[in-house]
C-alpha positions, -999 to +999 in steps of 0.1 A: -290+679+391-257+685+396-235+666+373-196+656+373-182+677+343-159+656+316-127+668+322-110+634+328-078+632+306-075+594+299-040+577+293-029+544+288+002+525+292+019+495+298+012+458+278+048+455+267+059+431+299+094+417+302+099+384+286+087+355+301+115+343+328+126+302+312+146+279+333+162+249+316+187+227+329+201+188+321+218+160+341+239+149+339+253+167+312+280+141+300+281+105+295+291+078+275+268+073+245+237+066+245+226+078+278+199+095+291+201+129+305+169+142+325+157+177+313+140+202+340+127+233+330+105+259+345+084+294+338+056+312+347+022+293+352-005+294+319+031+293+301+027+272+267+063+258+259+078+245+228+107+218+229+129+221+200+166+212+190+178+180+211+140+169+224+107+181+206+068+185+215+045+210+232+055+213+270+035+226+300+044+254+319+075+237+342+083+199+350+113+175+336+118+147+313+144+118+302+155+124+269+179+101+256+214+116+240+234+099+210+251+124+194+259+161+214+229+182+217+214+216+222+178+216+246+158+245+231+129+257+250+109+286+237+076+296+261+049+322+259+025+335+283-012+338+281-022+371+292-009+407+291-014+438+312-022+474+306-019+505+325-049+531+326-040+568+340-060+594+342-065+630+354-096+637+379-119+658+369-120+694+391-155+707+380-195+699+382-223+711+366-246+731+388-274+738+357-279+759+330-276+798+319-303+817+304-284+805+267-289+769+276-246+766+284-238+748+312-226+763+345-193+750+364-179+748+398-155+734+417-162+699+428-162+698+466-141+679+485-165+662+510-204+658+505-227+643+486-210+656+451-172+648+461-155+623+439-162+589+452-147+570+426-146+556+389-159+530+369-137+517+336-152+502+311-135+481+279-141+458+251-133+449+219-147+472+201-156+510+205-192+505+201-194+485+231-169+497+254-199+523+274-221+488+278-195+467+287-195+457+324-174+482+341-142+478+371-155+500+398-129+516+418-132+534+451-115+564+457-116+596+442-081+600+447-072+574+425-055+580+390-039+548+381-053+510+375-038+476+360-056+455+344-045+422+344-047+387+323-053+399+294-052+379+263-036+390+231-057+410+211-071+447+206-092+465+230-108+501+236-110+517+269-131+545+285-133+559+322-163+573+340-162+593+370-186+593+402-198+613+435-209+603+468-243+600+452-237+574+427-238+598+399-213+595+370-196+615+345-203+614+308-177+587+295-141+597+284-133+600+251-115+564+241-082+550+239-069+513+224-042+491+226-027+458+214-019+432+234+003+406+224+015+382+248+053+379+259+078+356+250+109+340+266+139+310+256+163+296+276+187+264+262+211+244+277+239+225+258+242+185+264+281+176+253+288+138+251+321+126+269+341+114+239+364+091+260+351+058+244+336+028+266+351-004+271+365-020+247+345-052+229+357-083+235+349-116+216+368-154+223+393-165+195+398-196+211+375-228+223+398-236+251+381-222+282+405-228+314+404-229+350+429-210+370+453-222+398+473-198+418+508-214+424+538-199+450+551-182+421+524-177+398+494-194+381+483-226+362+462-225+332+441-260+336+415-267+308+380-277+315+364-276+286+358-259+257+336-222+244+318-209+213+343-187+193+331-152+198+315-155+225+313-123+244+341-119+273+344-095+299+372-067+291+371-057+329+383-086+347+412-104+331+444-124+337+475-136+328+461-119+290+433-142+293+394-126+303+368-142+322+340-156+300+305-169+307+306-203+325+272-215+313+281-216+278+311-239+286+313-276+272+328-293+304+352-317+297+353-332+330+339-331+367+359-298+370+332-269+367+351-241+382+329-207+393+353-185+374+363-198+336+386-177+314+394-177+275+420-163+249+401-131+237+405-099+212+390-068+201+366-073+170+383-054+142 
């Protein structure tokens, strides 16, 4: 029967893919401590991600979180992909078998290139370990043309790899001689740094006097009427005040009459 002869030159290639492609951003990326910035981040899907730095914990492979900022911080995210690729080439064979000689050596001719004993194709076969690579459950590719092939989605880890060719009738070469390869899976970072505004906030106010007053606007200015009286340190608010006095909580006055004004104002100071 005529046979395809193993001439097939088998290389192999590839598995060392760029780094993983990592997105991070933060907003907003200022503010007045403590505030709370959200986090987005993005790579490649099967990614497993890494938080480290100003958040922490295992992340999927994109989405966005609040993360609360005190002090300045640095977002860290480290990811890593879960398969690799490799590369098979190869050279097609250019001779068959056609029998044997009166010395029991084989004879050779050119493969054709149409008819039953034309390359049709190949089958690759891989696994773990050389032992099992020729009963391993090959990728069948058409075309006896071809001399290229990726294999895809691999996981990190050593494998062995042979290459079979075959003809029109289904018949296949003896197997190549083997080749290996490491896979380890690819890695990418991105960070993104979170500054905190140091302009401080508002200043805290507390009363220093009970007196709490009402306040009458005059032609030429405004009278200071007391209505009652207010806890000392009680909070007041920094943001609306007048005449050096600040507006105060109403509900915690002591009314001293049947005045209850809607705005109420006290004598007030920073806390030291």
């Amino acid at each position: 029967m005529k046979k395809l002869a193993i001439v097939i030159g088998l290389i192999l290639s590839g598995s060392a893919s760029a780094a993983v492609p990592v997105t991070l951003t933060a907003s907003p990326m200022r503010g007045v401590p403590p505030y709370t910035t959200t986090v987005t981040w993005s790579s490649p899907e099967g990614s497993a991600c890494v938080a480290s730095g100003g958040w922490s914990g295992n992340k999927g492979a994109s989405g966005s979180s609040p993360v609360t900022i005190r002090n300045g911080a640095t977002m860290t995210l480290d990811c890593t992909s879960g398969t690799g690729t490799v590369t098979l080439n190869w050279t097609p064979p250019t001779q068959m078998t056609t029998g044997f000689n009166a010395s029991n050596q084989p004879i050779f001719a050119p493969i054709p290139a149409t008819g039953d004993s034309a390359l049709a194709g190949y089958k690759i076969y891989y696994a773990n370990t050389q032992a099992a690579v020729p009963t391993s459950i090959p990728i069948v590719v058409q075309g006896g043309a071809t001399t290229t092939y990726d294999i895809t989605g691999l996981t990190a880890g050593t494998r062995h790899y042979g290459v079979k060719a075959f003809n029109n009738l289904q018949t296949d070469s003896p197997i190549t001689g083997f080749v290996s390869n490491t896979i380890t899976t690819d890695t990418g970072s991105a960070s993104v740094s979170v500054t905190v505004d140091t302009i401080p906030g508002a200043p805290t106010l507390f009363t220093v006097a009970q007196t709490a007053y009402n306040i009458v606007k005059k032609t030429n200015g405004f009278v200071m009427l007391p209505v009652g009286t207010i806890p000392l340190n009680t909070p007041c608010d920094p943001e609306q005040t007048v005449n050096g006095f600040n507006v105060v909580d109403r509900t915690l006055v002591t009314w001293s009459g049947s005045i209850q004004p809607e705005v109420v104002v006290a004598k007030c100071s920073n806390v030291s």
